[in-house]
Every structure is written in C-alpha cells, then in structure tokens.
TORPA-4810 file (N, C-alpha, C, O; in nm, 3 decimals):
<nodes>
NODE_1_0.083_-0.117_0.000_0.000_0.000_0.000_0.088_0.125_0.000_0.057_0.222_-0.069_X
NODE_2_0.190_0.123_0.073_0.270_0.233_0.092_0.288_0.267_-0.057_0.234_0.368_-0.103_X
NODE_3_0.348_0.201_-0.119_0.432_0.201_-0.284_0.302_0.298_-0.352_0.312_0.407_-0.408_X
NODE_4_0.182_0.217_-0.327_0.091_0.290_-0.418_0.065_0.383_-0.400_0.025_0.443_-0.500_X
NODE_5_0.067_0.469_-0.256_-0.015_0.578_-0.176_0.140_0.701_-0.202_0.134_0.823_-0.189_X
NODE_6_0.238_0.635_-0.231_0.336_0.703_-0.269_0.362_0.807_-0.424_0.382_0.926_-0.450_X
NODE_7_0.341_0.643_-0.520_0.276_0.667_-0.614_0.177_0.783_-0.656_0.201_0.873_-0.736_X
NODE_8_0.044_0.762_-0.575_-0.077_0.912_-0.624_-0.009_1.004_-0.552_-0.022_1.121_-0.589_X
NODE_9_0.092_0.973_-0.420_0.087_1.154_-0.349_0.198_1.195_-0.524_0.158_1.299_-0.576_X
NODE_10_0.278_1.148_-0.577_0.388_1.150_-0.661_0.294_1.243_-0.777_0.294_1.362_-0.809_X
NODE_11_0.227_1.140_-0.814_0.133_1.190_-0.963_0.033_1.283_-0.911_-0.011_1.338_-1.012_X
NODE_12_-0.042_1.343_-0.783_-0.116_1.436_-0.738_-0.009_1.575_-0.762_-0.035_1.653_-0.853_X
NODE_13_0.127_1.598_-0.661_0.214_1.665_-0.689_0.276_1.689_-0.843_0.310_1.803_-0.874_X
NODE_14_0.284_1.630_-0.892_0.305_1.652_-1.050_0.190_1.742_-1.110_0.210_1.859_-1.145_X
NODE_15_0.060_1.673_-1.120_-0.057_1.728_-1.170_-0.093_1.900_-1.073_-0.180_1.971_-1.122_X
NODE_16_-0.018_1.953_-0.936_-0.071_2.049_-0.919_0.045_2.140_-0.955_0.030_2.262_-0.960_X
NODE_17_0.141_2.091_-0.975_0.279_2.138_-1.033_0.254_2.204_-1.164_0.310_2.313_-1.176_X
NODE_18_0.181_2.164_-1.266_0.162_2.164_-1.427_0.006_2.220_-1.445_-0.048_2.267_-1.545_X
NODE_19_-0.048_2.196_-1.307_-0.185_2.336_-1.299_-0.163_2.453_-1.255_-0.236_2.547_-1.288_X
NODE_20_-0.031_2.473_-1.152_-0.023_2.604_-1.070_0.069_2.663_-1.247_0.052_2.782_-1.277_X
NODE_21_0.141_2.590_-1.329_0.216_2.655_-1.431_0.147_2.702_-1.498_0.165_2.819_-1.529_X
NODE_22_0.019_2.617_-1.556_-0.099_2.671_-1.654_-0.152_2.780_-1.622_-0.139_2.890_-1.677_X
NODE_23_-0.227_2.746_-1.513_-0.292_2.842_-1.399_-0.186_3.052_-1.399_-0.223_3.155_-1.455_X
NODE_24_-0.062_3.026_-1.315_-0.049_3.101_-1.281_0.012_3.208_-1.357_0.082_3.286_-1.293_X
NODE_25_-0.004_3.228_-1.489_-0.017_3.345_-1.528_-0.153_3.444_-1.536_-0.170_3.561_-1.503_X
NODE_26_-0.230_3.356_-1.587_-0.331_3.398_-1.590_-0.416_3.437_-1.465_-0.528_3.482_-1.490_X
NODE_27_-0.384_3.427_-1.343_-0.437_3.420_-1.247_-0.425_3.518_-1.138_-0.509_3.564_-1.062_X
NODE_28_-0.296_3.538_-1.151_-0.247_3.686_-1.066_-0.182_3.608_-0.951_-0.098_3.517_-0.947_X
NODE_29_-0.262_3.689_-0.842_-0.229_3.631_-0.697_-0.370_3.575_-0.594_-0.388_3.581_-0.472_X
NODE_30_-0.469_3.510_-0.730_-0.557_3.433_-0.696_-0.499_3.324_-0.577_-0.431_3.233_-0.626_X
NODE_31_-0.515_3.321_-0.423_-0.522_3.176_-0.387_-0.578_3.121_-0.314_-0.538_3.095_-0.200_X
NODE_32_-0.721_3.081_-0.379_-0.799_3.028_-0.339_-0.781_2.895_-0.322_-0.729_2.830_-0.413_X
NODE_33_-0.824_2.827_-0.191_-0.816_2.698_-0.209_-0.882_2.603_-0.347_-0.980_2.643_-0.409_X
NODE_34_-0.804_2.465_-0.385_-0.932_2.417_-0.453_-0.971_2.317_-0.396_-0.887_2.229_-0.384_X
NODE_35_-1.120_2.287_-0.334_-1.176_2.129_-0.320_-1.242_2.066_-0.379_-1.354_2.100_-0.415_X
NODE_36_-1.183_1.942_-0.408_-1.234_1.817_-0.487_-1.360_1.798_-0.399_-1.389_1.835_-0.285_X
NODE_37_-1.446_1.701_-0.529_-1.566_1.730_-0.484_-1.601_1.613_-0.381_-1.561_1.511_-0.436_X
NODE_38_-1.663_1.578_-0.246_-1.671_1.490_-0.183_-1.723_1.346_-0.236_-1.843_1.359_-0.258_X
NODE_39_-1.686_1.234_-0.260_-1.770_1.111_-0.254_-1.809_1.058_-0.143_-1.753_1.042_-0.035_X
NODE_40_-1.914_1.031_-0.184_-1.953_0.887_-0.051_-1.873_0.795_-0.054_-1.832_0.762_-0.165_X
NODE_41_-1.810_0.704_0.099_-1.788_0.604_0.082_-1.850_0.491_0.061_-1.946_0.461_0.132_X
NODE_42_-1.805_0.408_-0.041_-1.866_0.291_-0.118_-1.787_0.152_-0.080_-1.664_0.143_-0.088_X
NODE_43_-1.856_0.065_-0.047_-1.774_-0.058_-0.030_-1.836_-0.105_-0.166_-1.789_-0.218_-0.184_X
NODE_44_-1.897_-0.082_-0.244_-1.915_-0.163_-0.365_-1.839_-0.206_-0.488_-1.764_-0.121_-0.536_X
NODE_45_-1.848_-0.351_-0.560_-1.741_-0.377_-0.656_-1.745_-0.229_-0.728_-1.820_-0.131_-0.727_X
NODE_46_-1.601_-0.276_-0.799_-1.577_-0.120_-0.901_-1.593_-0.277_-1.067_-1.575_-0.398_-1.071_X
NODE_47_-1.636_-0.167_-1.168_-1.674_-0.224_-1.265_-1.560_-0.356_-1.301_-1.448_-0.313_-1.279_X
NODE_48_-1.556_-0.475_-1.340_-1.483_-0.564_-1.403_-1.585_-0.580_-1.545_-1.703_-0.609_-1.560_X
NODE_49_-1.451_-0.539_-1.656_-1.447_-0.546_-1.743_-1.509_-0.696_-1.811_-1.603_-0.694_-1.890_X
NODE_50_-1.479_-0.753_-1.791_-1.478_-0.915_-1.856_-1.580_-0.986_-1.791_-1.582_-0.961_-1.671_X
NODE_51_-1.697_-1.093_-1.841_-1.775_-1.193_-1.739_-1.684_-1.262_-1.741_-1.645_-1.294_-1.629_X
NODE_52_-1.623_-1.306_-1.832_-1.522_-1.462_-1.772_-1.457_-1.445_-1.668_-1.393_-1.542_-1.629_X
NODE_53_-1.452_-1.346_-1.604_-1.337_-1.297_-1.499_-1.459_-1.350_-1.351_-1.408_-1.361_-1.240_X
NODE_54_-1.597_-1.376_-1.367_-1.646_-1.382_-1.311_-1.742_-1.571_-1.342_-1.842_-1.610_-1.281_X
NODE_55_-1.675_-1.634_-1.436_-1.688_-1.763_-1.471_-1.601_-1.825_-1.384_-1.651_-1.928_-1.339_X
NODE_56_-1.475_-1.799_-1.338_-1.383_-1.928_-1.313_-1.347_-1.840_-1.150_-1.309_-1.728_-1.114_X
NODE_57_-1.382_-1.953_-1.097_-1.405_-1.882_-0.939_-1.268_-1.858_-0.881_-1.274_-1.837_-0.760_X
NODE_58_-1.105_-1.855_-0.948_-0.963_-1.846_-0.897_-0.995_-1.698_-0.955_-1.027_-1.623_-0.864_X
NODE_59_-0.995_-1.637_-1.078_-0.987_-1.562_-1.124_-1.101_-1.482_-1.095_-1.089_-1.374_-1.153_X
NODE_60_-1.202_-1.489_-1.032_-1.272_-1.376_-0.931_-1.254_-1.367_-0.809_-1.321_-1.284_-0.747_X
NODE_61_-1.177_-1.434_-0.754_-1.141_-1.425_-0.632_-1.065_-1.330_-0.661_-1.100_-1.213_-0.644_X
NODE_62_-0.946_-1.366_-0.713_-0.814_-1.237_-0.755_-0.879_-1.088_-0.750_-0.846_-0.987_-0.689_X
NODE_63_-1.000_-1.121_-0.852_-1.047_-0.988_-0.887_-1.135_-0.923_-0.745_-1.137_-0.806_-0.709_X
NODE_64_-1.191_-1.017_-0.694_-1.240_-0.915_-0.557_-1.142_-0.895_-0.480_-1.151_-0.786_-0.423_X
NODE_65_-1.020_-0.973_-0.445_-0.956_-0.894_-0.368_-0.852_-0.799_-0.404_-0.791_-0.747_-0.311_X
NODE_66_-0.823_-0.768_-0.527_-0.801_-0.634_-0.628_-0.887_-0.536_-0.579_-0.844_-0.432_-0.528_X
NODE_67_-1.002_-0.561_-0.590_-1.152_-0.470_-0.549_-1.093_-0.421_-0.402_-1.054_-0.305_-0.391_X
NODE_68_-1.090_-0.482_-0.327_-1.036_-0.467_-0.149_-0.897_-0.383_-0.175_-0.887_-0.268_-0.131_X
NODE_69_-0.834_-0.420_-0.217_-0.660_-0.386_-0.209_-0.671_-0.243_-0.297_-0.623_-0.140_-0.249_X
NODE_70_-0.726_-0.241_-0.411_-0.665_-0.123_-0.475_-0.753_0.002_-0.451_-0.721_0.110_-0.499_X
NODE_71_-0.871_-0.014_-0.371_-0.957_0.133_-0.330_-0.976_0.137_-0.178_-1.011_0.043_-0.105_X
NODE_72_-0.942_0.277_-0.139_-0.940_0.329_-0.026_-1.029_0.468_0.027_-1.058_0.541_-0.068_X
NODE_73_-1.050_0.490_0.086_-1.160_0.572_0.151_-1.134_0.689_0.242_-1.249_0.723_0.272_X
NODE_74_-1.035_0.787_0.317_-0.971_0.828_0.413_-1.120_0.815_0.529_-1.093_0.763_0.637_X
NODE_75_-1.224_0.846_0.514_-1.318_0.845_0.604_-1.318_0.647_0.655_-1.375_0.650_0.764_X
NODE_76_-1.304_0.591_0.644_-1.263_0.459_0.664_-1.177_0.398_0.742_-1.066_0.399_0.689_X
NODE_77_-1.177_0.345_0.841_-1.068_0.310_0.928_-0.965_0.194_0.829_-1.003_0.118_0.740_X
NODE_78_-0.847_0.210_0.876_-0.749_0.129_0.799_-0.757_0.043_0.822_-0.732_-0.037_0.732_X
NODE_79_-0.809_-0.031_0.995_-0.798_-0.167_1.032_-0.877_-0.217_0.924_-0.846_-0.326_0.875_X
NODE_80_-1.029_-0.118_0.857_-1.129_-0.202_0.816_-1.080_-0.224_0.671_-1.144_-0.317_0.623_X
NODE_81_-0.986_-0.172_0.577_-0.978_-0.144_0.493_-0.834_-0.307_0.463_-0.812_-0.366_0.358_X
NODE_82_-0.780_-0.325_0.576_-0.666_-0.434_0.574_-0.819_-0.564_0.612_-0.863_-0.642_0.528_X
NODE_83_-0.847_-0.557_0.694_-0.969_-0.689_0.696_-1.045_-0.753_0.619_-1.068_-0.873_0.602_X
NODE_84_-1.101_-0.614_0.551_-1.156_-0.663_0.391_-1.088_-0.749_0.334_-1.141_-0.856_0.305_X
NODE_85_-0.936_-0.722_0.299_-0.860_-0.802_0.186_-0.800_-0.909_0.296_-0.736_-0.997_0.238_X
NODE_86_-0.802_-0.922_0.401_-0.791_-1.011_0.471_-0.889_-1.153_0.470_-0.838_-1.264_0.485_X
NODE_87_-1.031_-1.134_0.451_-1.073_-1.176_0.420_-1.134_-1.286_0.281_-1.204_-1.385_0.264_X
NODE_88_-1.036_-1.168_0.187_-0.986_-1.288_0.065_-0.864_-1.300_0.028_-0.820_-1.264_-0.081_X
NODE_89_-0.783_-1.367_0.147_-0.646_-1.370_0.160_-0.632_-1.549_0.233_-0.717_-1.615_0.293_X
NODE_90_-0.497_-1.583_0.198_-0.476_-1.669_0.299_-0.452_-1.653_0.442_-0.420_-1.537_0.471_X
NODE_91_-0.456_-1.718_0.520_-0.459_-1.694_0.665_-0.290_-1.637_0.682_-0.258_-1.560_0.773_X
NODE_92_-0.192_-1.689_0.579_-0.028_-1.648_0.613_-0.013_-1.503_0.525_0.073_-1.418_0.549_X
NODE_93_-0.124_-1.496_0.412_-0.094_-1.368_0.331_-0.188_-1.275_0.411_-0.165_-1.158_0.383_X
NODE_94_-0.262_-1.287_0.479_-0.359_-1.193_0.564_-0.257_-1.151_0.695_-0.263_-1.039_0.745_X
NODE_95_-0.167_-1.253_0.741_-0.073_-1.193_0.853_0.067_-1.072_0.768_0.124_-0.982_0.830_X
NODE_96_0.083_-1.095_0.668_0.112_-1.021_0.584_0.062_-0.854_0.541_0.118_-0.745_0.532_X
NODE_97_-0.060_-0.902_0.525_-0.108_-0.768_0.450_-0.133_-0.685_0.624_-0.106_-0.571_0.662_X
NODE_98_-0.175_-0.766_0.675_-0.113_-0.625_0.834_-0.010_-0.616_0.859_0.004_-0.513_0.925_X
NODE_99_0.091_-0.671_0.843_0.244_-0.645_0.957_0.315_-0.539_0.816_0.434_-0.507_0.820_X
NODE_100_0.220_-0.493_0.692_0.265_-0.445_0.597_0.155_-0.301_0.603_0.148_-0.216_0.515_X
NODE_101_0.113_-0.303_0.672_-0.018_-0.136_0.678_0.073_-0.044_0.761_0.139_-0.085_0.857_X
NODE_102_0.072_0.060_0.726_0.159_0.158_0.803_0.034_0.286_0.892_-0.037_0.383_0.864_X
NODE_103_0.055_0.242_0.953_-0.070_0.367_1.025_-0.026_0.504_1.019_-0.112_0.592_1.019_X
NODE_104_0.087_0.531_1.014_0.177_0.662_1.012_0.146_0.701_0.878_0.081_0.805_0.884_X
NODE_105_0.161_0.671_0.783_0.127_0.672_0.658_-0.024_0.655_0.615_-0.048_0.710_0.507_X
NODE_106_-0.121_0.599_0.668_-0.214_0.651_0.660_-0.296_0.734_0.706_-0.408_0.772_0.672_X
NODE_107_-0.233_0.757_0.780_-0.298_0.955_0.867_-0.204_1.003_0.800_-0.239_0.934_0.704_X
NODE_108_-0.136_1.046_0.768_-0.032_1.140_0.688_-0.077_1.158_0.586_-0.067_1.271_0.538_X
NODE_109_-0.150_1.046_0.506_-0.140_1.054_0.351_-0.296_1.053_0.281_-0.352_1.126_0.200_X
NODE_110_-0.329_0.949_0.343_-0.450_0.901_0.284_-0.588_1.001_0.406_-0.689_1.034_0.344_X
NODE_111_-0.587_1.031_0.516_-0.677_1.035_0.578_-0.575_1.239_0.572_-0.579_1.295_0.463_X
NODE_112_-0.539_1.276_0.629_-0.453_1.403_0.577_-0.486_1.492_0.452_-0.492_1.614_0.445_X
NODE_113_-0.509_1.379_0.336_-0.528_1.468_0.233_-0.675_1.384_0.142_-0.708_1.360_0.026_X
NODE_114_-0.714_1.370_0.242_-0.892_1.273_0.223_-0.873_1.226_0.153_-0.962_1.248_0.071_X
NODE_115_-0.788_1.143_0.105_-0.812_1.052_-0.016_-0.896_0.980_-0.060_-0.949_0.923_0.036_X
NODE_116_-0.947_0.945_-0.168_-1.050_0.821_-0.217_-1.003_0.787_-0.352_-0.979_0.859_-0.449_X
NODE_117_-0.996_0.660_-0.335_-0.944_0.647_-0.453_-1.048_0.499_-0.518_-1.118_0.422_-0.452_X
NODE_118_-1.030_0.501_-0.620_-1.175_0.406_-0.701_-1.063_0.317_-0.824_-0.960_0.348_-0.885_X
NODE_119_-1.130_0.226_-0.819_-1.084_0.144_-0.940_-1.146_0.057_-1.039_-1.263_0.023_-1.025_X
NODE_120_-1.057_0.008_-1.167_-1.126_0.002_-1.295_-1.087_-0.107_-1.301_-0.964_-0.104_-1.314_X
NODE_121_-1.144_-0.260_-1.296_-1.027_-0.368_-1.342_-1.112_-0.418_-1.472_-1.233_-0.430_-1.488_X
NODE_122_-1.013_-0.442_-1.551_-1.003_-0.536_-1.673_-0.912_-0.646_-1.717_-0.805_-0.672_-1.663_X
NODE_123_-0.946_-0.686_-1.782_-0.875_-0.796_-1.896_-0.811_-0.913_-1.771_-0.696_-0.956_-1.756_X
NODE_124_-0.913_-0.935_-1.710_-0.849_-1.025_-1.538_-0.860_-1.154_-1.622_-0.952_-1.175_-1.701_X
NODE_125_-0.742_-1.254_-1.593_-0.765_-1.379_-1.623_-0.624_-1.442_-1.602_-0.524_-1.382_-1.562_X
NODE_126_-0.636_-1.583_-1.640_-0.518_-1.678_-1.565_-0.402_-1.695_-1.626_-0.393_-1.759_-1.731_X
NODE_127_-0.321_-1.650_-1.577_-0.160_-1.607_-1.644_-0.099_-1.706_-1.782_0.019_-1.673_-1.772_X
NODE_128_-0.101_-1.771_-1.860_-0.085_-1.862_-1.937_0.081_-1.881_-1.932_0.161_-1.788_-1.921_X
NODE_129_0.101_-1.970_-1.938_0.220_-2.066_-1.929_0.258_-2.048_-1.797_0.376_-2.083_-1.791_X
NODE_130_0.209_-2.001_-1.663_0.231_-1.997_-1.557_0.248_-2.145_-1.489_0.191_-2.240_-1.542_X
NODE_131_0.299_-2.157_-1.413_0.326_-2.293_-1.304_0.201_-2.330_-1.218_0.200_-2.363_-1.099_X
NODE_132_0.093_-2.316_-1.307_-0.025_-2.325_-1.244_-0.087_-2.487_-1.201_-0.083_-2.567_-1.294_X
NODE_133_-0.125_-2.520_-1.116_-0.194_-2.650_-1.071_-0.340_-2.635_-1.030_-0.410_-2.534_-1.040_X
NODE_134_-0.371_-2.748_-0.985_-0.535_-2.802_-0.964_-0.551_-2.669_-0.863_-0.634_-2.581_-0.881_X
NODE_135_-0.455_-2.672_-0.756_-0.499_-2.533_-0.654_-0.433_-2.469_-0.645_-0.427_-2.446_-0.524_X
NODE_136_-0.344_-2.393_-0.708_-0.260_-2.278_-0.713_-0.256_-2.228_-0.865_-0.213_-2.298_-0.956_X
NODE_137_-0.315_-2.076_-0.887_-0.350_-2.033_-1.036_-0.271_-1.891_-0.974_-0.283_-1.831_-0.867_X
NODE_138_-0.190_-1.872_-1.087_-0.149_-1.714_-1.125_-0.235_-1.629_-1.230_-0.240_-1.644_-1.352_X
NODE_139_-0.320_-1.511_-1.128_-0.414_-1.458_-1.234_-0.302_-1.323_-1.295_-0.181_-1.312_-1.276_X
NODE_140_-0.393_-1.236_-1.370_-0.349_-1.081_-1.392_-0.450_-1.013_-1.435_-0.555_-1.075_-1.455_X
NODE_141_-0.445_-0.884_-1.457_-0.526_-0.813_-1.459_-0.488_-0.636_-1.486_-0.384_-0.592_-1.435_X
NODE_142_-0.581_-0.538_-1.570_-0.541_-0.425_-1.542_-0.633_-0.394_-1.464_-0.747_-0.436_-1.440_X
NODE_143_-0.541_-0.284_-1.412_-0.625_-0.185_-1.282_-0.586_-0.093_-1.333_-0.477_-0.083_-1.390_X
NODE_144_-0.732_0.052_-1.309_-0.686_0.193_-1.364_-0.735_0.260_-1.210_-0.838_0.226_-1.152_X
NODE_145_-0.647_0.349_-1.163_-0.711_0.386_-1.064_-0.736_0.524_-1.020_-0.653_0.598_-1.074_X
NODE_146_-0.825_0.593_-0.937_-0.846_0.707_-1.005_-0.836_0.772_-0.880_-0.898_0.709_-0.795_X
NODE_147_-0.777_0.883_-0.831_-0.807_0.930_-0.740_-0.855_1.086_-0.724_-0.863_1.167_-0.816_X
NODE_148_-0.892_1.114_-0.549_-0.987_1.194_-0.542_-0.926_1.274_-0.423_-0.911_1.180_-0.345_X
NODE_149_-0.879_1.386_-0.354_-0.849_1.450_-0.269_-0.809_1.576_-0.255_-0.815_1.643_-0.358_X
NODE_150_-0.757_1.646_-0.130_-0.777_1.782_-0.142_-0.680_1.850_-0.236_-0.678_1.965_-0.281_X
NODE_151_-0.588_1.733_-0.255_-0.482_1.779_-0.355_-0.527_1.770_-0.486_-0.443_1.808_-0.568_X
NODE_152_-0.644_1.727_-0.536_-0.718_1.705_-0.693_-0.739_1.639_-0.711_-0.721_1.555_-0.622_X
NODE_153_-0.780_1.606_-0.799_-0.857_1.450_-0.897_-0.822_1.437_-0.999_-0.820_1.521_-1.090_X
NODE_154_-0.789_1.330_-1.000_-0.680_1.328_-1.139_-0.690_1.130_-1.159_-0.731_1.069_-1.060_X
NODE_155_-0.665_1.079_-1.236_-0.623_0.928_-1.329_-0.465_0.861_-1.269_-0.350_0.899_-1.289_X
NODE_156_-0.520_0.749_-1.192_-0.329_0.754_-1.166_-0.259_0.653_-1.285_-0.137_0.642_-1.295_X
NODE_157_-0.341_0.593_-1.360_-0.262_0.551_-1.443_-0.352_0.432_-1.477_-0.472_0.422_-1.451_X
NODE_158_-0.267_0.337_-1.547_-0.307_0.170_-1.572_-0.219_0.100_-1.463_-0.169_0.182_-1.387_X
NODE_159_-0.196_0.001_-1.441_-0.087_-0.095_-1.392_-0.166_-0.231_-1.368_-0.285_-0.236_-1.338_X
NODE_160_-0.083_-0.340_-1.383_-0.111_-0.435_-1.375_-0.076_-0.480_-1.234_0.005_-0.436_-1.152_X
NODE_161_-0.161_-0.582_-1.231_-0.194_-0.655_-1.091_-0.160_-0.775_-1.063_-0.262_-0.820_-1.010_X
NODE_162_-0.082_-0.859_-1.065_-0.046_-1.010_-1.065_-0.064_-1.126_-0.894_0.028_-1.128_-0.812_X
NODE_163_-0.177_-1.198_-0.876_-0.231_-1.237_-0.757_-0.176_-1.405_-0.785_-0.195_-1.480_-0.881_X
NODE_164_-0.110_-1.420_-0.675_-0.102_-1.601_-0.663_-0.250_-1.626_-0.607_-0.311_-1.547_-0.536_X
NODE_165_-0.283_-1.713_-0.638_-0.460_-1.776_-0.567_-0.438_-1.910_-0.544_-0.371_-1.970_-0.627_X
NODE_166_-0.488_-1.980_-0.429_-0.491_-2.088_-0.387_-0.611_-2.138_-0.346_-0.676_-2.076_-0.262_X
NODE_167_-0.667_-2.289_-0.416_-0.760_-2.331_-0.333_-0.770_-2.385_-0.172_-0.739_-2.502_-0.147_X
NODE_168_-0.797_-2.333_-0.112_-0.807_-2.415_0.018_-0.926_-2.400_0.090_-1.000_-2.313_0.137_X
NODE_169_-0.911_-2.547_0.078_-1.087_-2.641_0.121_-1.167_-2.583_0.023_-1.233_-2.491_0.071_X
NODE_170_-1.188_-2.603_-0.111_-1.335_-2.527_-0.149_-1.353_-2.392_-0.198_-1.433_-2.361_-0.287_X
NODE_171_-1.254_-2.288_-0.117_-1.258_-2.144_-0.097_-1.077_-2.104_-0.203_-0.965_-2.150_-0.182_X
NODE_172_-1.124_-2.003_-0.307_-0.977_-1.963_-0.391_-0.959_-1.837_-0.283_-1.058_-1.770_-0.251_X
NODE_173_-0.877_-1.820_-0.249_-0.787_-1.738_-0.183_-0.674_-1.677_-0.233_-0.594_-1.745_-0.298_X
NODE_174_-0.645_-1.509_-0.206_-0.538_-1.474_-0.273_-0.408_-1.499_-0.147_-0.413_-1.471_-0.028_X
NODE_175_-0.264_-1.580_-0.249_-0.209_-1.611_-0.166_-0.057_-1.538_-0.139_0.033_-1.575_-0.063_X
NODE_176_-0.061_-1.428_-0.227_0.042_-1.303_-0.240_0.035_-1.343_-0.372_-0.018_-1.434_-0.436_X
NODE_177_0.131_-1.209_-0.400_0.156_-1.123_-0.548_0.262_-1.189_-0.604_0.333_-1.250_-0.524_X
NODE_178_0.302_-1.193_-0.752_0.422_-1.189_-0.844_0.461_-1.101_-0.923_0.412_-1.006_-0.983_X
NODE_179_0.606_-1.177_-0.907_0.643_-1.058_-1.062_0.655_-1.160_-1.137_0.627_-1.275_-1.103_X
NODE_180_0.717_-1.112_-1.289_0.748_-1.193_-1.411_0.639_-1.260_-1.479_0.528_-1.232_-1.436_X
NODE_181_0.647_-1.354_-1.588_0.592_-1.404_-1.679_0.535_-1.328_-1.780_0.479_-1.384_-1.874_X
</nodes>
C-alpha cells in the first residue's frame, strides 16, 4: 500500500505542479483553495471489465480482492480497509497484509489529504504458461485507478496486478503477489 499511496501523493504533486504553471499566469495572486468534490464512501465492486473474470471462481477471487486492495476511503478506518482483503487472503498472506499497513502513513497521507481512490479492473484472467496447478493459479489483470483528494482528482494511471490464488478447502484465496511471466 505504501508504494501505491506514494505513487498518487507522486502523480497528485506533479498534476498540481503543471496546474499552478498553466494556472499562474493567468491568475495573478488568486489563492484560493481548490476542493475536490466529496464522494460517498462505497464498499461496492468497481466495474470488471470481462464476465469470464467472473466464470472461473480463482480468477474472481483475484479480482475481488483487487476490489479490497486497490480502493481506499480516508473516512474509513485502515484496520477495516486491511480486513476486507484479509478476508480474501490466505490466513499467512492476511498476517502479511497487516504487519505491511503503516498507520503513520495513513494519517499522513490518505486520511490528511482525504483521499478516495476508485478502481477500474479489466482484462483479469489466468496467467498462461504460468506454473499453475489443480490449486494454485497465477491470475493478472489491469487496474486503472483514479483518485480523489484535497490535492485534486486526477487518473493515476493503468498498472497491472499479478495475484497467486490458492484453493483451500473449497474457498480460492489470494495467496500473495508476483512478478514476471
């Protein structure tokens, strides 16, 4: 989370960098604050592109807990926001995704500069020529993600998403991330 929350403060600062340039000729010694406009918080899926992504139950798992992991809320407590994806995690990648939440960093960053951020996933499906078995599938996926705060609203980009998933008992579980392939 840090990487990503690093990421939008990165591309927020850029984007008010290349508005105060546009902006400040024309403007004088206008300085008015600007505020982005408030959303509600939503625990609801964000659109997936694809039904097949929602046919093969490894590769929607991935994708809901993409859904959990890549949107955040600052009005939202962080514990609740790590539990969610805890919940479609393995029990060893869920001890993970907390001993990896920075609370310092999310009052600083995300709750500081109200963040909300929303996401777009597409083209989700099962990694091909991956080392995949009966219960362990490497999905991928794009994510576009968009954010919202006092610093502006702005597109943070595309990036891809790569989820190990594991069956256990019945239930696909995400069981951490990769690189390569």
């Amino acid at each position: 989370m840090t990487h990503r929350l690093a990421g939008a403060l990165a591309w927020t600062i850029v984007l008010m960098l290349l508005a105060a340039a546009l902006t400040g000729c024309s403007h004088g010694s206008d300085t008015s604050p600007v505020v982005a406009p408030s959303l509600s918080p939503s625990l609801a899926p964000t659109p997936v592109s694809s039904p097949l992504a929602r046919s093969d139950p490894a590769v929607w798992a991935a994708v809901r807990f993409e859904q959990a992991y890549c949107a955040w809320d600052w009005r939202r407590p962080q514990a609740s926001y790590v539990n969610q994806q805890q919940q479609l995690a393995t029990p060893q990648f869920g001890v993970q995704l907390a001993a990896d939440a920075d609370p310092v960093s999310w009052r600083e960053e995300v709750v500081a500069e109200q963040q909300q951020v929303t996401c777009t996933i597409t083209q989700a499906q099962r990694l091909v020529g991956a080392p995949s078995t009966a219960t362990a599938v490497y999905v991928r996926m794009n994510v576009d993600e968009h954010v919202n705060s006092t610093m502006g609203s702005f597109d943070a980009g595309q990036k891809l998403a790569s989820w190990r998933v594991q069956d256990r008992g019945g239930q696909w579980l995400v069981a951490g991330s990769f690189e390569g392939g």
